[in-house]
C-alpha positions as CSV (number, residue, x, y, z in Angstrom):
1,X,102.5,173.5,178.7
2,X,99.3,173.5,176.7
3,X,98.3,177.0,178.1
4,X,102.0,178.7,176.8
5,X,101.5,176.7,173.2
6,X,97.8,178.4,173.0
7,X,99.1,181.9,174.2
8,X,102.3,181.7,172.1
9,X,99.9,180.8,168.8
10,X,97.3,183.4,170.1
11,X,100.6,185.9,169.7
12,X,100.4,187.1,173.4
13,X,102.7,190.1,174.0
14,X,102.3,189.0,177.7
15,X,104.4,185.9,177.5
16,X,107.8,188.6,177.7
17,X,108.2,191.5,179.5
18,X,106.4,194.8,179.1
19,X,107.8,196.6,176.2
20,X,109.0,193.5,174.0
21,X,108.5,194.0,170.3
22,X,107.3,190.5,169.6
23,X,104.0,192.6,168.0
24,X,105.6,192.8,164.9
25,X,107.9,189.5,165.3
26,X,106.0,186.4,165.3
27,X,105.3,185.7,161.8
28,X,107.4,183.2,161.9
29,X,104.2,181.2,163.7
30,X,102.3,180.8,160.0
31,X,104.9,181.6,157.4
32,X,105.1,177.6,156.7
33,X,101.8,178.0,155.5
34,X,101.9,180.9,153.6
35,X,105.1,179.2,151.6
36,X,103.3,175.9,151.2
37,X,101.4,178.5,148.6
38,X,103.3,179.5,147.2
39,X,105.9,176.4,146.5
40,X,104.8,175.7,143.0
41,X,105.8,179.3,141.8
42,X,109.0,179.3,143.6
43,X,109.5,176.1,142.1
44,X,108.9,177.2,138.6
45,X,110.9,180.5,139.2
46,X,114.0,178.5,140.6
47,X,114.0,175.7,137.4
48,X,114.1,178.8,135.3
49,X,117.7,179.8,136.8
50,X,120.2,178.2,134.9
51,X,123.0,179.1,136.2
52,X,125.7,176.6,136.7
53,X,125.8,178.0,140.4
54,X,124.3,180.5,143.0
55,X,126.3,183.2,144.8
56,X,124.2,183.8,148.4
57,X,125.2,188.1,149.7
58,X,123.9,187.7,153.5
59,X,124.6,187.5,156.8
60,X,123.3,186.4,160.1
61,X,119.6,185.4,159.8
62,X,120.3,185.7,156.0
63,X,122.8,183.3,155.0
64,X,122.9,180.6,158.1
65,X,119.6,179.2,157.3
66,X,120.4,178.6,153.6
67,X,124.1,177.5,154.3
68,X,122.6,174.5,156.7
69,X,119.9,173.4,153.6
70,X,123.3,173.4,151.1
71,X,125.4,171.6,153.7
72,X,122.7,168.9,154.3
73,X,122.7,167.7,150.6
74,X,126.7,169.0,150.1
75,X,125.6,170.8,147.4
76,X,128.4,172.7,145.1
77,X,125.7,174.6,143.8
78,X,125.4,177.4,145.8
79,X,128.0,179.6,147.7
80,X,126.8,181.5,150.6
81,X,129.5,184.6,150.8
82,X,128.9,185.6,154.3
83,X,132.5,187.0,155.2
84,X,134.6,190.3,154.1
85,X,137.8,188.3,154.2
86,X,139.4,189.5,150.9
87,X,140.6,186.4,150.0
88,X,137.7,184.5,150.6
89,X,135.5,186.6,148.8
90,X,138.1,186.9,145.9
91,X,137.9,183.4,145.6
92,X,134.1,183.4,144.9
93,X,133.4,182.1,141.6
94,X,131.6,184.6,139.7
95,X,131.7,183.3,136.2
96,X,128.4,181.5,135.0
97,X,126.5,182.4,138.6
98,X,123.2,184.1,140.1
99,X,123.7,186.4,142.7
100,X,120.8,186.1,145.7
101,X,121.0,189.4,147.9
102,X,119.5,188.7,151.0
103,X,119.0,191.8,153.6
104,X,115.8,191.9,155.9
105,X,117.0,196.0,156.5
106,X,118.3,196.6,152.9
107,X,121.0,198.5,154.8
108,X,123.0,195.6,155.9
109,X,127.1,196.9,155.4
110,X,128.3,193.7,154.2
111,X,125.8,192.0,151.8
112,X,126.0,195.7,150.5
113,X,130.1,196.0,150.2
114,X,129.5,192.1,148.2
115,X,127.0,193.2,146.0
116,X,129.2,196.3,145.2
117,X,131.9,193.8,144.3
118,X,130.2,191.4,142.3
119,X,127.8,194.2,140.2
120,X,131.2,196.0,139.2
121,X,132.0,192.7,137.8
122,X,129.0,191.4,136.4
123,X,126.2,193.9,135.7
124,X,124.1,192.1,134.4
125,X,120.4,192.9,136.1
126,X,118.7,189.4,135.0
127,X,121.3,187.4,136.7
128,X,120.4,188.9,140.1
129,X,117.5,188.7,142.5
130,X,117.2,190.2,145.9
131,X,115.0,189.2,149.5
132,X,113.8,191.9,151.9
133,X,112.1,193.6,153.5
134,X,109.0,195.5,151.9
135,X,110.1,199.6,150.7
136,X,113.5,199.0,151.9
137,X,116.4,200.8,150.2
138,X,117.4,197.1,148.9
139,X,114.0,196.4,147.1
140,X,114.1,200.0,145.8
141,X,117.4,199.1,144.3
142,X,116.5,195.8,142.8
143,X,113.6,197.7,141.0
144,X,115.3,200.2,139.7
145,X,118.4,198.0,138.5
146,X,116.0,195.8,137.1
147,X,116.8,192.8,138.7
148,X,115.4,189.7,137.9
149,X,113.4,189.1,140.4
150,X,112.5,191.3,144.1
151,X,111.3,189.1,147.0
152,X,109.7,191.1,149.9
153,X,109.2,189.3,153.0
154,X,107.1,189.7,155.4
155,X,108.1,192.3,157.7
156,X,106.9,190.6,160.8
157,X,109.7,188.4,161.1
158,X,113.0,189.0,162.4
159,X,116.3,187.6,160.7
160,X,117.3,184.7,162.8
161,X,113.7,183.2,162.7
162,X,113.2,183.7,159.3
163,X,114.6,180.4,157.6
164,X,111.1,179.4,156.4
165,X,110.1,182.4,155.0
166,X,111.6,183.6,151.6
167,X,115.0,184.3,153.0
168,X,115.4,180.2,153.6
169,X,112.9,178.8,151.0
170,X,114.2,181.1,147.8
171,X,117.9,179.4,148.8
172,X,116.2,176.0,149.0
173,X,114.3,176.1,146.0
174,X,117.7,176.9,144.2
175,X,119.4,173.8,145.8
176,X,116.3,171.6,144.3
177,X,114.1,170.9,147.9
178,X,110.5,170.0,147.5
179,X,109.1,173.0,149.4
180,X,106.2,171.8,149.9
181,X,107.4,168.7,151.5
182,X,109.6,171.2,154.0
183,X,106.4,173.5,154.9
184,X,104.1,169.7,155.6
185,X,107.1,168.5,157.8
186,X,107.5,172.3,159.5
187,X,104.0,172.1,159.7
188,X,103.7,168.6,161.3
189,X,106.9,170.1,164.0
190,X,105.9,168.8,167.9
191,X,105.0,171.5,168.7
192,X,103.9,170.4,172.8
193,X,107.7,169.1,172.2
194,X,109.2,172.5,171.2
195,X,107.2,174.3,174.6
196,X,109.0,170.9,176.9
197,X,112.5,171.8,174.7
198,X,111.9,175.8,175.7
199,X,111.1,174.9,179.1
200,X,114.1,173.1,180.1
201,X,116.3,175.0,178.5
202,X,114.8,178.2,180.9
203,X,115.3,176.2,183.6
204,X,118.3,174.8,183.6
205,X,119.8,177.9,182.6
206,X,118.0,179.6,185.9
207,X,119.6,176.4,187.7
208,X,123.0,177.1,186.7
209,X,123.4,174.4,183.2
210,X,122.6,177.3,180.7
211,X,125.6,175.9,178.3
212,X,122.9,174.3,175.9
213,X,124.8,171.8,174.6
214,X,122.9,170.0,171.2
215,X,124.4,167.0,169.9
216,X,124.1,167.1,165.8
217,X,124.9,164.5,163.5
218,X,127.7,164.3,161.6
219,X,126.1,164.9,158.4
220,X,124.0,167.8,159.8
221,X,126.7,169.4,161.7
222,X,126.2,172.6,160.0
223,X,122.6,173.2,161.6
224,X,124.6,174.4,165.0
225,X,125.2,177.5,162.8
226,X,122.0,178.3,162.7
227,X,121.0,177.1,166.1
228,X,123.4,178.6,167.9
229,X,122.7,182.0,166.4
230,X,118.9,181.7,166.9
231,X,119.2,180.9,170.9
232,X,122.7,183.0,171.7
233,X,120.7,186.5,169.8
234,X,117.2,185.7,171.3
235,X,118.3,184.9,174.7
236,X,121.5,186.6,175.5
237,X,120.6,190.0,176.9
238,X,120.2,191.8,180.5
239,X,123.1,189.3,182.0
240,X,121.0,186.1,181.1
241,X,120.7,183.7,178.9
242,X,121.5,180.1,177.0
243,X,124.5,179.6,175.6
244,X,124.1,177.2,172.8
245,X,127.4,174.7,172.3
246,X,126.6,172.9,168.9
247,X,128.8,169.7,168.9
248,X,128.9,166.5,166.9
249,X,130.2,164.4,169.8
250,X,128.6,164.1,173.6
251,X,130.2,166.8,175.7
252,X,128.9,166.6,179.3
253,X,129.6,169.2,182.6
254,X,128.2,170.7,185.9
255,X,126.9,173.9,183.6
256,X,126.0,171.3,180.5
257,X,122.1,170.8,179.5
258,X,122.9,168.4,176.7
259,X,120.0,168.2,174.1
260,X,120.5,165.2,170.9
261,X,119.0,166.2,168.0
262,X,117.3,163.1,165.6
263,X,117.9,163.9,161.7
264,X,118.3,161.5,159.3
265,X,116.5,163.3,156.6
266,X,117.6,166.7,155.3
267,X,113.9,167.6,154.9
268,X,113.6,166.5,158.6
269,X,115.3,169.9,159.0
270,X,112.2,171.7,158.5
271,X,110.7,170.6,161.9
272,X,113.6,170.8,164.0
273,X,113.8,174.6,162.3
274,X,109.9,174.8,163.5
275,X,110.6,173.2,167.2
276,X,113.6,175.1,167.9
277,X,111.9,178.3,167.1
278,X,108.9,178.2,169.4
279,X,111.3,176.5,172.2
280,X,113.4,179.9,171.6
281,X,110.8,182.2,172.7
282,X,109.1,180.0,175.5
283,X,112.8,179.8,176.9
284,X,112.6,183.6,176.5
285,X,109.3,183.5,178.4
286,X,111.0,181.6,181.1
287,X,114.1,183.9,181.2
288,X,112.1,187.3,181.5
289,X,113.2,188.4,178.6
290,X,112.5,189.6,175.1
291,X,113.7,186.8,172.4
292,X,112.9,189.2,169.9
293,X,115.1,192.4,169.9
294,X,118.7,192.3,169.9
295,X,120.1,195.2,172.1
296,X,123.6,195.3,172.0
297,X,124.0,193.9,168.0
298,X,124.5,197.7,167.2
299,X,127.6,198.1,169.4
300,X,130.0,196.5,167.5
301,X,128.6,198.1,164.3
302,X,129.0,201.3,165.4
303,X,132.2,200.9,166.8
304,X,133.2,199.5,163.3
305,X,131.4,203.1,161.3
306,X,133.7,205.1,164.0
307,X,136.8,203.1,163.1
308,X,136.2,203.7,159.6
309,X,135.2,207.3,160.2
310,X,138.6,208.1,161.1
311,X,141.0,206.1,159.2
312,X,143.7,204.8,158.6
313,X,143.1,202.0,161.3
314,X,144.4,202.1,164.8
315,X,147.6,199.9,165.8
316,X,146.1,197.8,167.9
317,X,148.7,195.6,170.0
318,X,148.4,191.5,170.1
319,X,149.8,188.8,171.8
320,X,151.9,186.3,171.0
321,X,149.6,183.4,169.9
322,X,151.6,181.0,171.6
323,X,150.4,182.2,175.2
324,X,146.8,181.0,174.4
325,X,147.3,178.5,176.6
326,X,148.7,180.1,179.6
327,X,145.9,182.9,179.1
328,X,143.1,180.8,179.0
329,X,144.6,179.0,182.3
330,X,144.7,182.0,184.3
331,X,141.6,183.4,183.2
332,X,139.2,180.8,182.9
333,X,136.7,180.5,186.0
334,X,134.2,177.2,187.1
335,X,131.2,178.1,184.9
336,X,132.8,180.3,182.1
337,X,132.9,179.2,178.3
338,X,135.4,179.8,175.7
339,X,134.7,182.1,172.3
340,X,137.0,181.7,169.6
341,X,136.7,184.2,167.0
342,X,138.6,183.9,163.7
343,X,138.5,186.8,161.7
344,X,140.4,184.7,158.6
345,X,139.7,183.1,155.3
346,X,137.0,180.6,155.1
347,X,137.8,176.8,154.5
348,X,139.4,176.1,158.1
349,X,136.7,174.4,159.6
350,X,138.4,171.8,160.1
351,X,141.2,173.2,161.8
352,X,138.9,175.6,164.3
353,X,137.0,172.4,165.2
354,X,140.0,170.9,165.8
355,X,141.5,173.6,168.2
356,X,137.8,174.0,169.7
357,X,138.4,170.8,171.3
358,X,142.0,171.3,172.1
359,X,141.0,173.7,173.8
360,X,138.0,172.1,175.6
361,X,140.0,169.0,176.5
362,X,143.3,171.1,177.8
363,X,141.1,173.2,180.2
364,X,139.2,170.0,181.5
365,X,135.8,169.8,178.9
366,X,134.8,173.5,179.6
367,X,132.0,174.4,177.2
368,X,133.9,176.3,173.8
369,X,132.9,177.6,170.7
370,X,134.4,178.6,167.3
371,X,133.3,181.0,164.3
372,X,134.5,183.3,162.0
373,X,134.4,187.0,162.1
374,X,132.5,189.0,161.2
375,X,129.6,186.1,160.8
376,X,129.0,186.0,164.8
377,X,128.9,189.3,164.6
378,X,125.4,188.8,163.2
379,X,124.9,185.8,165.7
380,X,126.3,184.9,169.1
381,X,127.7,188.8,169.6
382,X,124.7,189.2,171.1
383,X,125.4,186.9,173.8
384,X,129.0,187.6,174.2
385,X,128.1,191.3,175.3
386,X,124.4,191.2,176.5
387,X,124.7,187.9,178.1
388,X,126.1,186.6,181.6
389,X,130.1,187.5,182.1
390,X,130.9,184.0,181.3
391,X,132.8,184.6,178.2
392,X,136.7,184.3,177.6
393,X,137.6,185.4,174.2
394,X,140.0,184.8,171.8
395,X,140.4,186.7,169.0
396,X,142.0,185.6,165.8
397,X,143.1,187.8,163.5
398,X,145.6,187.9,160.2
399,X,149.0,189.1,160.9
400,X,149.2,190.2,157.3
401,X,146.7,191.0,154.8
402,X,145.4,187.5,153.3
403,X,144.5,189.6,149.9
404,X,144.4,192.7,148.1
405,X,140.7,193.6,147.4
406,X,138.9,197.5,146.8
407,X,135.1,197.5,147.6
408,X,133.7,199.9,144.5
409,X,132.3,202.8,145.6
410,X,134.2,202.6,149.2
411,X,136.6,204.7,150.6
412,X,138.3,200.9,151.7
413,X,139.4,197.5,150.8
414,X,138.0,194.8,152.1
415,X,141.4,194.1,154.1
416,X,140.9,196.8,156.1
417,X,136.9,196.3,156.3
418,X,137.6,193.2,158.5
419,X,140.3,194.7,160.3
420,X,137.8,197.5,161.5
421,X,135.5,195.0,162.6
422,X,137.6,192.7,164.5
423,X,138.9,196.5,166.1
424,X,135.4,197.2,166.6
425,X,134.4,194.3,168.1
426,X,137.4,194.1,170.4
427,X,136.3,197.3,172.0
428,X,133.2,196.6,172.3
429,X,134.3,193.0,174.4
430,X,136.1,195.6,176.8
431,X,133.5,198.5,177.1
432,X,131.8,195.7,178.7
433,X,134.6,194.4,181.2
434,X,134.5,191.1,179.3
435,X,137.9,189.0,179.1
436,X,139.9,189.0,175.6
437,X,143.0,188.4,174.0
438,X,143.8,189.3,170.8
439,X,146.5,187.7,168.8
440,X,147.9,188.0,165.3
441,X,148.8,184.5,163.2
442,X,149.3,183.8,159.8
443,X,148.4,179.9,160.2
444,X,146.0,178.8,163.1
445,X,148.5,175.7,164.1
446,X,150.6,179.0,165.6
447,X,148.5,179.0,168.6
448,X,149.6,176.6,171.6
């Protein structure tokens, strides 16, 4: 256990397969340190925003992070707009906010299609401030616009571990953390822990439990976000990997490795952020496989470019959503886990949880999941395509436009931005012989 912890830390290429490109992603292993020097300006810059509230353009590695900090302190302060649902995004106060563009690639289609929205509505360069990548086409554009502030990151550090670098820590300063009390306690993380954590996980996995199941808190429930894109993106790829089942209740199988995770503090989060990361990549180590790339993200994005290439959209049949039920009962096998995947308006959390465990409980505790579309796009897609043929799908989609909304300087509307990438998505489930229904509803209760 020792010997991985002093290889990982050493940055040993060997640890994965021939090949990986952890070269130029592990600099996630100092960044604490690195921020811990830089906490006093960050502080300074964020008490100089004052701005009733923030307005957070990202997805995936870019938004999750910061959404778990807000969550943990239900903060009203900032809005992470991770979603091309019209109406959600049409909601979005814009009024007396500061817009945070966060893009490790600077070409990211939908923190760009947000920031096209919100800059046609409030151009104003000093209420804006961007985190990237250094020379990508975002920074170039934050320059040249004049915006108040341009954060490159370090480039060595891919999205989903990337919480404790800029693209986590700018958010966090915002919301009022003591960074430098989150970089001592990331810093202080069990590590010996975190190699015992990746370990098992590996293991069990190879023994046949890979749904990772990890019991949150109540208050903290939000962190399975991030979790469960961090594990599902690293390690789902080449018919392997961990499926991660965030949960705030004890759910227990044959296929279950249940992991309880101890917070009480939101700055405890820092550490578990820490541990979970270097468990990640030993479990890769363990896996024989790369917990650094992310093969098959690109499918469903180019899948999406060709169904806007050659619009209008296709009809695309679904089912009735009242045969949920019946589907899942014929199709679900011993072992298999549920995905459900709502491409609708934010702010029915409650409501997906709820069906989550409908569903788990009416098909005798199988392991399920819930998110919305397009965020898991940019998180457990990975998995669902690149990992074992153990998902059953469901996807959700509008029957009827939720709102009218153009993107400026788009040949679409948001409406039909979405559409395309549920489409995309879909096809992209099927290319790879994986089982999905699709079914239209214009209220979630619709669905047996």
């Amino acid at each position: 256990m020792s010997d991985l912890l002093s290889r990982l830390e050493a940055r040993d290429a060997s640890l994965w397969p021939e090949g990986n490109v952890s070269a130029n992603r592990l600099g996630w292993l100092d960044v604490p340190r690195r921020m811990a020097e830089e906490a006093a300006d960050l502080r300074a810059w964020a008490d100089s925003i004052d701005r009733e509230r923030v307005v957070l353009l990202g997805m995936g590695g870019s938004s999750l992070g910061p959404e778990v900090l807000r969550a943990a302190i239900d903060s009203d302060r900032l809005v992470v707009l991770d979603t091309t649902d019209p109406a959600t995004v049409l909601e979005t106060p814009l009024g007396d906010s500061f817009f945070v563009v966060s893009s490790k690639s600077g070409t990211t289609l939908e923190p760009n299609a947000l920031l096209a929205h919100c800059w046609a509505r409030v151009p104003d360069p000093t209420r804006y401030a961007a985190i990237t990548d250094p020379g990508t086409p975002l920074a170039a554009l934050g320059q040249e616009r004049g915006f108040h502030r341009v954060f490159e990151n370090q480039a060595d550090i891919g999205g989903r571990y990337s919480v404790l670098s800029y693209f986590g820590m700018v958010p966090a300063a915002l919301l009022g953390y003591d960074l430098a009390a989150i970089c001592e306690r990331a810093l202080a993380a069990d590590r010996d822990g975190a190699v015992e954590l990746g370990l098992a996980m590996g293991q069990a996995a190879q023994e046949g439990r890979d749904k990772i199941t990890i019991v949150v808190p109540e208050a903290f429930a939000a962190f399975g976000l991030w979790v469960e894109q961090l594990i599902a993106e690293s390690t789902g790829k080449q018919g392997t990997g961990c499926v991660p089942v965030p949960t705030t209740e004890v759910e227990t199988g044959t296929d279950r490795h249940v992991v309880a995770l101890e917070v009480d503090d939101p700055l405890d989060l820092a550490a578990e952020f820490y541990k979970w990361e270097v468990a990640t990549a030993v479990a890769g180590h363990v896996l024989g496989i790369d917990p650094f790339d992310e093969p098959n993200v690109t499918e469903s994005k180019n899948n999406t470019a060709k169904v806007l290439d050659a619009l209008p959209l296709p009809r695309t049949a679904s089912d009735d959503p009242a045969t949920v039920s019946s589907w899942l009962e014929g199709h679900v096998r011993p072992g298999d886990y549920v995905s459900i995947q709502a491409y609708l308006p934010y702010g029915q959390e409650d409501a997906l949880e709820r069906l989550r465990r409908t569903v788990r409980d009416g098909l005798g505790g199988v392991a399920v999941t819930a998110g919305y579309g397009p965020r898991f796009l940019h998180s457990t897609g990975q998995l669902h395509k690149g990992g074992p043929n153990e998902v059953v799908a469901v996807q959700i989609v509008a029957r009827n436009p939720t709102a009218e909304l153009p993107i400026p300087e788009h040949p679409y509307d948001f409406g039909t931005l979405i559409a395309a990438q549920a489409i995309g998505d879909h096809q992209s489930l099927v290319t790879h012989d994986r089982r999905v229904l699709r079914v239209a509803v214009d209220d979630l209760s619709e669905i047996a």
